[in-house]
PDB file as gemmi writes it, atoms N, CA and C in Angstrom:
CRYST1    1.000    1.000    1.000  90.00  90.00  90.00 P 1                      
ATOM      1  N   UNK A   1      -5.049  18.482   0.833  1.00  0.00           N  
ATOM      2  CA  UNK A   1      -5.305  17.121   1.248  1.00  0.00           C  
ATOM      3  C   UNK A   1      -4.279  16.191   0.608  1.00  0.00           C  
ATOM      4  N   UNK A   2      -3.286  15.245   1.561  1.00  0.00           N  
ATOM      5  CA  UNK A   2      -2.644  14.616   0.915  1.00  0.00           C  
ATOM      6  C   UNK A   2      -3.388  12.812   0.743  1.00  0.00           C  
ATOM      7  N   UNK A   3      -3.117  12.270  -0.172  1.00  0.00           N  
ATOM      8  CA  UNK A   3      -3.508  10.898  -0.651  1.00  0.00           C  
ATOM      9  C   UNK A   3      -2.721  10.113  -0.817  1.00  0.00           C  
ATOM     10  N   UNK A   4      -2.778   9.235  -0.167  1.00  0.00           N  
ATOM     11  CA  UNK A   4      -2.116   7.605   0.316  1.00  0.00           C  
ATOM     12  C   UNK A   4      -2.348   6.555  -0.313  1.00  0.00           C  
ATOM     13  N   UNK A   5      -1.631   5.651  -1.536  1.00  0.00           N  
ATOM     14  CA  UNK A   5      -2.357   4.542  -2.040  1.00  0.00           C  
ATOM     15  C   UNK A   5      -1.575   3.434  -0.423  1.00  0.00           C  
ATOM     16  N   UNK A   6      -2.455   2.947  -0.196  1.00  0.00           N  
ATOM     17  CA  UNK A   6      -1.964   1.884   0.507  1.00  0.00           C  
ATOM     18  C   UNK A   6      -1.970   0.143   0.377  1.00  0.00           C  
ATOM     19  N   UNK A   7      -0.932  -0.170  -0.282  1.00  0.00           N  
ATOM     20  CA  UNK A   7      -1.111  -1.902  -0.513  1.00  0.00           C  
ATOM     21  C   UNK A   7      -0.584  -2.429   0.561  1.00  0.00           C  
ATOM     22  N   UNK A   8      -1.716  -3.661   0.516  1.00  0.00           N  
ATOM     23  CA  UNK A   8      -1.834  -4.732   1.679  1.00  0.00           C  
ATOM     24  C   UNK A   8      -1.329  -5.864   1.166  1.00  0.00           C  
ATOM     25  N   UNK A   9      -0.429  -6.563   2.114  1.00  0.00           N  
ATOM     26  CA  UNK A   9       0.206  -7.992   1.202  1.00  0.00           C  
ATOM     27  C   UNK A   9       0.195  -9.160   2.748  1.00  0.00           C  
ATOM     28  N   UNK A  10       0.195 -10.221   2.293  1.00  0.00           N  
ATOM     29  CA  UNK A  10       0.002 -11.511   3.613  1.00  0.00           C  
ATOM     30  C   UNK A  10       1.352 -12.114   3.779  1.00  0.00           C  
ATOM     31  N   UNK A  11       2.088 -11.998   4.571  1.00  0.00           N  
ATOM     32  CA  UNK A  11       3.312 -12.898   4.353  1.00  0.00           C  
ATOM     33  C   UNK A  11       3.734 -13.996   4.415  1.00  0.00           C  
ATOM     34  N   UNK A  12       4.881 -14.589   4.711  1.00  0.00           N  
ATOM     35  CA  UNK A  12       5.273 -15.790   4.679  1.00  0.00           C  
ATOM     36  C   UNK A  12       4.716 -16.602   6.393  1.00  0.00           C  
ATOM     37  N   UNK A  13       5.044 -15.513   7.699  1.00  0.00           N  
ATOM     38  CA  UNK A  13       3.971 -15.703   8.751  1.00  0.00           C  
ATOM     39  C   UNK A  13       2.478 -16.073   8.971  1.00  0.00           C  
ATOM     40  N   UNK A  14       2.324 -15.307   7.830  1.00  0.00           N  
ATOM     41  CA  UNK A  14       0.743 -15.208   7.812  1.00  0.00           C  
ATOM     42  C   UNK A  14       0.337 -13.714   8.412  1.00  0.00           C  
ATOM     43  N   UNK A  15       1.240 -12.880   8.664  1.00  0.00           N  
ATOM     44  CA  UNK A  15       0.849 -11.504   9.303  1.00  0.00           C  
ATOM     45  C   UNK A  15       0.480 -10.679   7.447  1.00  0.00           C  
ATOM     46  N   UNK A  16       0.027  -9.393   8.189  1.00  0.00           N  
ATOM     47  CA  UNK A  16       0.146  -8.000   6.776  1.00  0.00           C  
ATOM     48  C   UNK A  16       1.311  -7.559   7.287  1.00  0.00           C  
ATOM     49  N   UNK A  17       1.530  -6.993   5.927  1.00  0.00           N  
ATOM     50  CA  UNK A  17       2.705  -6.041   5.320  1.00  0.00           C  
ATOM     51  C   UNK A  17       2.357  -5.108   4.551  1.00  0.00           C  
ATOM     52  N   UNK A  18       2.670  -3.794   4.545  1.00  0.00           N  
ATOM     53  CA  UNK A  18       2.076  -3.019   3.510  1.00  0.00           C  
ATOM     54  C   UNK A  18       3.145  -1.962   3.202  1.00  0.00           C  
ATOM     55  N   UNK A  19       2.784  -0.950   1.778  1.00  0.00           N  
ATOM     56  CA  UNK A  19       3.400  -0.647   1.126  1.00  0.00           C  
ATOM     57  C   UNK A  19       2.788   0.736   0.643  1.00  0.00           C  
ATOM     58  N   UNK A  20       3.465   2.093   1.419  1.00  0.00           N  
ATOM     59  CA  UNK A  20       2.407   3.626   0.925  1.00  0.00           C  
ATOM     60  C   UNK A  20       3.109   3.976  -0.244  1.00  0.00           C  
ATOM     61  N   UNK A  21       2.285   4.373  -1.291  1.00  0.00           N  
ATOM     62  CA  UNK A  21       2.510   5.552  -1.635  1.00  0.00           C  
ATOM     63  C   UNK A  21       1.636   6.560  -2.121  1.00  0.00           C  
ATOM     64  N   UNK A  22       2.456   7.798  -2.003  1.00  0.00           N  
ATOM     65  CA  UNK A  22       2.021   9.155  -1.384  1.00  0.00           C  
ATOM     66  C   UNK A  22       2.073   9.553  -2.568  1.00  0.00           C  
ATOM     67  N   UNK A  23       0.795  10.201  -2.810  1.00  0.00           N  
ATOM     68  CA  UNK A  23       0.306  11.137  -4.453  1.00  0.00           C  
ATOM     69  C   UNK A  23       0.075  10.452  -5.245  1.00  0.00           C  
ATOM     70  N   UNK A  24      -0.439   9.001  -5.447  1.00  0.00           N  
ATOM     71  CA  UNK A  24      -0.739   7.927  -6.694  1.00  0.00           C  
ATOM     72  C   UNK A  24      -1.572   9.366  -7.888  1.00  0.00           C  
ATOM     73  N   UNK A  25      -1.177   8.517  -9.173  1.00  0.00           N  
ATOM     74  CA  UNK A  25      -1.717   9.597 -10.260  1.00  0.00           C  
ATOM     75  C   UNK A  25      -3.496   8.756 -10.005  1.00  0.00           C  
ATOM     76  N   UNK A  26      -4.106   9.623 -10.174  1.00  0.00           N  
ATOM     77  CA  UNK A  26      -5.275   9.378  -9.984  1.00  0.00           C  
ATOM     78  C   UNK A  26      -6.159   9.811 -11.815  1.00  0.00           C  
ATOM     79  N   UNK A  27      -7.363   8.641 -11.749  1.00  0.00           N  
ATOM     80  CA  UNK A  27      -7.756   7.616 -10.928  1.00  0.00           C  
ATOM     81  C   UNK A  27      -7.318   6.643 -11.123  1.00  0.00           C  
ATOM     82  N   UNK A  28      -7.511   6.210  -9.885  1.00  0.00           N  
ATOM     83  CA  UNK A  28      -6.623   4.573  -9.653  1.00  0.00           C  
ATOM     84  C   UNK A  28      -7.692   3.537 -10.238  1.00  0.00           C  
ATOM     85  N   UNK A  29      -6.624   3.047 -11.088  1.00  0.00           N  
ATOM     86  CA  UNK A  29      -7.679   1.681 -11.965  1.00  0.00           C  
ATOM     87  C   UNK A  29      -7.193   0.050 -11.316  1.00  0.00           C  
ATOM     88  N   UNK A  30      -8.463  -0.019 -10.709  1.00  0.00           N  
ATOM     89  CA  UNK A  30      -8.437  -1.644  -9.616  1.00  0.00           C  
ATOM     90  C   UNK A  30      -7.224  -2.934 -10.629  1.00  0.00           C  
ATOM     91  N   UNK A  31      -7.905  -2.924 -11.644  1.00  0.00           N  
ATOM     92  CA  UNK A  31      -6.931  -3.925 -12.554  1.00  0.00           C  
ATOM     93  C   UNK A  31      -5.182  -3.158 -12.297  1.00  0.00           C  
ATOM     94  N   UNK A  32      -5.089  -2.418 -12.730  1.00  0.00           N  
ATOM     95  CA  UNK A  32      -3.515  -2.014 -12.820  1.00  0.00           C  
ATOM     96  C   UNK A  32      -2.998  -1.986 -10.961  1.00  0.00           C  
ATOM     97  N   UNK A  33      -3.634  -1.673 -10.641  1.00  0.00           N  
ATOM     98  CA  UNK A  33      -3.315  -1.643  -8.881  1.00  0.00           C  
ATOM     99  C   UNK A  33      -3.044  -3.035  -8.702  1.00  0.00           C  
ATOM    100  N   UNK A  34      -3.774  -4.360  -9.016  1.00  0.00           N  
ATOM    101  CA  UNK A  34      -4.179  -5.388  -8.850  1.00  0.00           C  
ATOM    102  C   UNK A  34      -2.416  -6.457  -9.513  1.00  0.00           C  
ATOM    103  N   UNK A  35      -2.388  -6.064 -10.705  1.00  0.00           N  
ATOM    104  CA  UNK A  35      -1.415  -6.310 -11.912  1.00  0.00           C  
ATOM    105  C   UNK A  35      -0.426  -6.134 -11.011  1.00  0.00           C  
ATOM    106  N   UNK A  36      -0.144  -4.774 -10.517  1.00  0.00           N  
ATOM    107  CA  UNK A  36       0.945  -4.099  -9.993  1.00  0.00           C  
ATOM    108  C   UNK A  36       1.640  -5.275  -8.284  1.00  0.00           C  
ATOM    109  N   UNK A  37       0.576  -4.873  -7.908  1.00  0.00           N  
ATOM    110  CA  UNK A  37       0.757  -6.109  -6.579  1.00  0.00           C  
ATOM    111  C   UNK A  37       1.178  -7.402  -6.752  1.00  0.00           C  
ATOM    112  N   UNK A  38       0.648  -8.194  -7.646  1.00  0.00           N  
ATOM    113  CA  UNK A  38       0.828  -9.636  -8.137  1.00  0.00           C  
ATOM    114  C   UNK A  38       2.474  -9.667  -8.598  1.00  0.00           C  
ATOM    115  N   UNK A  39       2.668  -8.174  -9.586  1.00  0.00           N  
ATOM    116  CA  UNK A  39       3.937  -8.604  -9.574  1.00  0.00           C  
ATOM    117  C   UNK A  39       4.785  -7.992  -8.316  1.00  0.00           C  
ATOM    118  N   UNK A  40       4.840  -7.556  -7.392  1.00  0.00           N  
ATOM    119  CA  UNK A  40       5.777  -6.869  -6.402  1.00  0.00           C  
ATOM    120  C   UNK A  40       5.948  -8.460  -5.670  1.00  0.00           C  
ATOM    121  N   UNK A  41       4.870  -8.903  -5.609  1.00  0.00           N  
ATOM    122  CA  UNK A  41       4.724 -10.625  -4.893  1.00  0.00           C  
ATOM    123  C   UNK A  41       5.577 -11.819  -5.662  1.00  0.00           C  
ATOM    124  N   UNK A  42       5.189 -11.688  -7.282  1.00  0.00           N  
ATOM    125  CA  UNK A  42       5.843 -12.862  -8.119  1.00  0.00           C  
ATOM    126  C   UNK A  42       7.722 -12.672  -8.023  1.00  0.00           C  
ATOM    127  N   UNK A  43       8.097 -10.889  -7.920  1.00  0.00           N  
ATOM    128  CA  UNK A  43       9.413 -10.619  -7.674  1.00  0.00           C  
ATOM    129  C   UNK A  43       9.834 -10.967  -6.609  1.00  0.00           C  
ATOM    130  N   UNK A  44       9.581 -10.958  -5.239  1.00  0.00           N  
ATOM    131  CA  UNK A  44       9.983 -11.610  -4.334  1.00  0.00           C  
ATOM    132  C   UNK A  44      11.057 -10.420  -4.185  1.00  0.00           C  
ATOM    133  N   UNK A  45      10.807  -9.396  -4.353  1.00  0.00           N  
ATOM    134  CA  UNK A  45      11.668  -7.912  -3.837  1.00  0.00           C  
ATOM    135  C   UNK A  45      11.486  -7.657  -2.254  1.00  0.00           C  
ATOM    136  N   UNK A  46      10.714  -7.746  -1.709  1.00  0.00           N  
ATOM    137  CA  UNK A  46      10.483  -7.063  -0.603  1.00  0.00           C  
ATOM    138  C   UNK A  46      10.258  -7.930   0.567  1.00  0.00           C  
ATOM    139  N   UNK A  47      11.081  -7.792   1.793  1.00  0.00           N  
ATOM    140  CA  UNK A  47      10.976  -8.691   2.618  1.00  0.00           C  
ATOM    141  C   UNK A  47      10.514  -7.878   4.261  1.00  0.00           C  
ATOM    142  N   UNK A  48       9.699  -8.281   5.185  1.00  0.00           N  
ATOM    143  CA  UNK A  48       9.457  -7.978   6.168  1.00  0.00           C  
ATOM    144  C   UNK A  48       9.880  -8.486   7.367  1.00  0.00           C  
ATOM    145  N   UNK A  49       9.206  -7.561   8.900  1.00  0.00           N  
ATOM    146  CA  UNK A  49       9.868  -8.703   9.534  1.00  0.00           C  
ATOM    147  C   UNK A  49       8.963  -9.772   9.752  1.00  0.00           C  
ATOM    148  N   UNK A  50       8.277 -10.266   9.157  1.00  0.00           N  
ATOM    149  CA  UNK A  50       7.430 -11.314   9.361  1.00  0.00           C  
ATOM    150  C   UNK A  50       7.836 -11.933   8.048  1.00  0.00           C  
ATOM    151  N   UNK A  51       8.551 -11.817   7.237  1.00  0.00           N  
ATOM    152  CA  UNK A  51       9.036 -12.493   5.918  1.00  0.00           C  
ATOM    153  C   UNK A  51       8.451 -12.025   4.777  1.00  0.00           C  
ATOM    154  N   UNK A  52       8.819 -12.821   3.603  1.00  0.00           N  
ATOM    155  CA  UNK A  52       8.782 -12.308   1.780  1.00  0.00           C  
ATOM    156  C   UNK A  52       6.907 -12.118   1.854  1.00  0.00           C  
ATOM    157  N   UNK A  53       6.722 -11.386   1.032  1.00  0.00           N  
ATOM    158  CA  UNK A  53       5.222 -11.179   0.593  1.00  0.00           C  
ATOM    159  C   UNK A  53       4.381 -12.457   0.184  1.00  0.00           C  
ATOM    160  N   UNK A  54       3.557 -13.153   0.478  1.00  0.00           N  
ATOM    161  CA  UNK A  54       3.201 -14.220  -0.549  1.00  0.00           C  
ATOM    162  C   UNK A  54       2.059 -13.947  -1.260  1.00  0.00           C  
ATOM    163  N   UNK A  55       1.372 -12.792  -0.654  1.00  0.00           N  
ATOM    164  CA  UNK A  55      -0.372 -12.764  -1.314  1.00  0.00           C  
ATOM    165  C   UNK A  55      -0.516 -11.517  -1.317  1.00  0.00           C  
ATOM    166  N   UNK A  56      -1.888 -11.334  -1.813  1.00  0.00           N  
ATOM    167  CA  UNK A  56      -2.544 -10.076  -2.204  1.00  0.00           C  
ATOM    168  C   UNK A  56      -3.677  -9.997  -1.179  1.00  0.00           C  
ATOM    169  N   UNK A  57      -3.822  -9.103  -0.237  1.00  0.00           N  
ATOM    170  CA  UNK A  57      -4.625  -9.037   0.968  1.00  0.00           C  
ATOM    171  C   UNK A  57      -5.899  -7.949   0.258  1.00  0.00           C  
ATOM    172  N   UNK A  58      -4.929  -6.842  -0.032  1.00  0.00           N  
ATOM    173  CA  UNK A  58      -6.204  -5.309  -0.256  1.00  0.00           C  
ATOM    174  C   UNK A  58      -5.687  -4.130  -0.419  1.00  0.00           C  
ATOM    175  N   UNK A  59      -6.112  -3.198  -1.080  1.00  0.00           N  
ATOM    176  CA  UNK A  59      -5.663  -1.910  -1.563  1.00  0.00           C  
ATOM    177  C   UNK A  59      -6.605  -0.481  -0.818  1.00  0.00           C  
ATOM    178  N   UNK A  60      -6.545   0.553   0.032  1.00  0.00           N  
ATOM    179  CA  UNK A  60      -6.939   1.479  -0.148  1.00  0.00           C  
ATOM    180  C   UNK A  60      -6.348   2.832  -0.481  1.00  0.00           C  
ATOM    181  N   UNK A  61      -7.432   3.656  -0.851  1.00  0.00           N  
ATOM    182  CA  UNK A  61      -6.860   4.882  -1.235  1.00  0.00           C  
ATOM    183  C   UNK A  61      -7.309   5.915  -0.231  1.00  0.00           C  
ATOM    184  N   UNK A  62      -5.854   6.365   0.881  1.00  0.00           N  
ATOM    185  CA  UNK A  62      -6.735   7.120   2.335  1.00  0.00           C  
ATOM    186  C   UNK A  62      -6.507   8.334   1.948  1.00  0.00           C  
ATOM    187  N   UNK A  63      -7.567   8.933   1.741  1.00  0.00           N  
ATOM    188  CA  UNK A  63      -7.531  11.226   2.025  1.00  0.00           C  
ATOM    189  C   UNK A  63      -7.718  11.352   3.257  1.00  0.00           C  
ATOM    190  N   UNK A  64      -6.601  12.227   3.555  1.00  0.00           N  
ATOM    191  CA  UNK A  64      -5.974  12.856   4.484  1.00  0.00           C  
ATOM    192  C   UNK A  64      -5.621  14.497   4.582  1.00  0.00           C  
ATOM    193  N   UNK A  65      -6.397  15.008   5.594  1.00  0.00           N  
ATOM    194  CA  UNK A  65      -6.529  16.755   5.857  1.00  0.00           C  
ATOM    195  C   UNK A  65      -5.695  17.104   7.237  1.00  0.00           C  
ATOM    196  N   UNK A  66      -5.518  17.575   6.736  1.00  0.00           N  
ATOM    197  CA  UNK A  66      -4.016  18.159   8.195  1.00  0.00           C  
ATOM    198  C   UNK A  66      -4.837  19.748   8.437  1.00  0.00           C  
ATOM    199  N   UNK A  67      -5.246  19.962   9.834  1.00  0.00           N  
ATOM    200  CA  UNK A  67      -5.580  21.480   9.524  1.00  0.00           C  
ATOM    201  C   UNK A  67      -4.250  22.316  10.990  1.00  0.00           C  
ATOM    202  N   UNK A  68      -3.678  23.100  10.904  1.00  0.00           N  
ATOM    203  CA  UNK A  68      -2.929  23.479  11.596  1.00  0.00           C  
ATOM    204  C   UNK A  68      -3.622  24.512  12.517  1.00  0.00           C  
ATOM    205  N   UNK A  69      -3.625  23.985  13.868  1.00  0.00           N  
ATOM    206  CA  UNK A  69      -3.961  25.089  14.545  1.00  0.00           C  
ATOM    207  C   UNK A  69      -3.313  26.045  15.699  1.00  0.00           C  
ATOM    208  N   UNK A  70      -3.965  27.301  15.413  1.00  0.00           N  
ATOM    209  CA  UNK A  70      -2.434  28.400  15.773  1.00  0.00           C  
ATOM    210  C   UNK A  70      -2.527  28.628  17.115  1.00  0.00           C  
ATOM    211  N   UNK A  71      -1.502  28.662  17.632  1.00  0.00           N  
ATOM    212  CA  UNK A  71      -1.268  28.409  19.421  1.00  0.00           C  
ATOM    213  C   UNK A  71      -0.663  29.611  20.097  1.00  0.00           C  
ATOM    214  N   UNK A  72       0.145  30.366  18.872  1.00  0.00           N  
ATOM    215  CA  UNK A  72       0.328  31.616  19.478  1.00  0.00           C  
ATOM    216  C   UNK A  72      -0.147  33.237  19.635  1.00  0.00           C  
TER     217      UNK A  72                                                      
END                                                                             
Protein backbone atom coordinates (compact mmCIF):
# COMPACT_ATOMS: atom_id res chain seq x y z
CA UNK A 1 0.00 0.00 0.00
CA UNK A 2 1.44 3.21 -1.03
CA UNK A 3 0.70 6.61 1.19
CA UNK A 4 0.18 10.08 0.00
CA UNK A 5 0.57 13.10 2.39
CA UNK A 6 -1.47 15.54 0.48
CA UNK A 7 -1.31 19.48 1.25
CA UNK A 8 -3.99 21.77 0.32
CA UNK A 9 -3.14 25.52 -0.13
CA UNK A 10 -5.78 28.60 -1.46
CA UNK A 11 -4.19 30.86 -3.87
CA UNK A 12 -3.78 34.18 -4.94
CA UNK A 13 -7.21 33.37 -7.37
CA UNK A 14 -8.87 32.00 -4.74
CA UNK A 15 -8.64 28.39 -6.45
CA UNK A 16 -6.60 25.05 -4.48
CA UNK A 17 -3.26 24.09 -5.12
CA UNK A 18 -1.74 21.18 -3.70
CA UNK A 19 1.37 19.52 -2.93
CA UNK A 20 1.99 15.18 -2.71
CA UNK A 21 4.19 13.59 -1.00
CA UNK A 22 4.71 10.00 -1.36
CA UNK A 23 5.90 7.85 1.85
CA UNK A 24 5.58 10.76 4.64
CA UNK A 25 7.52 9.16 7.83
CA UNK A 26 4.67 8.27 9.79
CA UNK A 27 2.92 9.27 12.26
CA UNK A 28 2.09 12.40 10.95
CA UNK A 29 1.90 15.01 13.77
CA UNK A 30 -1.05 17.75 12.80
CA UNK A 31 1.20 20.61 14.49
CA UNK A 32 4.43 19.85 12.39
CA UNK A 33 2.27 19.24 9.13
CA UNK A 34 0.54 22.53 10.10
CA UNK A 35 4.18 24.49 10.95
CA UNK A 36 5.38 22.95 7.74
CA UNK A 37 2.57 24.53 5.42
CA UNK A 38 2.57 28.02 7.05
CA UNK A 39 6.03 28.10 6.17
CA UNK A 40 5.94 26.76 2.34
CA UNK A 41 3.16 29.88 2.26
CA UNK A 42 5.32 32.61 4.41
CA UNK A 43 8.32 31.53 1.62
CA UNK A 44 6.41 32.37 -1.23
CA UNK A 45 8.41 29.33 -3.11
CA UNK A 46 5.80 27.90 -5.04
CA UNK A 47 3.73 29.33 -7.67
CA UNK A 48 0.64 27.91 -9.63
CA UNK A 49 -1.33 28.45 -12.43
CA UNK A 50 -3.77 30.20 -10.49
CA UNK A 51 -0.82 32.09 -8.61
CA UNK A 52 1.58 32.17 -5.22
CA UNK A 53 0.01 30.12 -2.28
CA UNK A 54 -1.65 32.48 0.22
CA UNK A 55 -3.40 30.08 2.80
CA UNK A 56 -3.68 26.94 4.47
CA UNK A 57 -6.85 25.06 3.11
CA UNK A 58 -6.19 21.14 4.56
CA UNK A 59 -4.02 18.19 4.83
CA UNK A 60 -4.85 14.47 4.06
CA UNK A 61 -3.15 11.35 4.44
CA UNK A 62 -4.60 8.97 1.27
CA UNK A 63 -3.81 4.86 1.48
CA UNK A 64 -3.70 3.58 -1.60
CA UNK A 65 -3.83 -0.40 -2.84
CA UNK A 66 -3.01 -1.16 -6.37
CA UNK A 67 -4.02 -4.89 -6.89
CA UNK A 68 -2.76 -6.15 -10.38
CA UNK A 69 -4.86 -8.24 -12.28
CA UNK A 70 -3.54 -11.01 -14.58
CA UNK A 71 -4.91 -10.97 -18.16
CA UNK A 72 -2.84 -13.53 -19.57
Amino acid sequence: MAKTLQLQFTTELGKTASLSIENPKEPIDPLIVKQSMTAIVESNVFNSTSGAFTGIKGASLVDRSVETIPIS
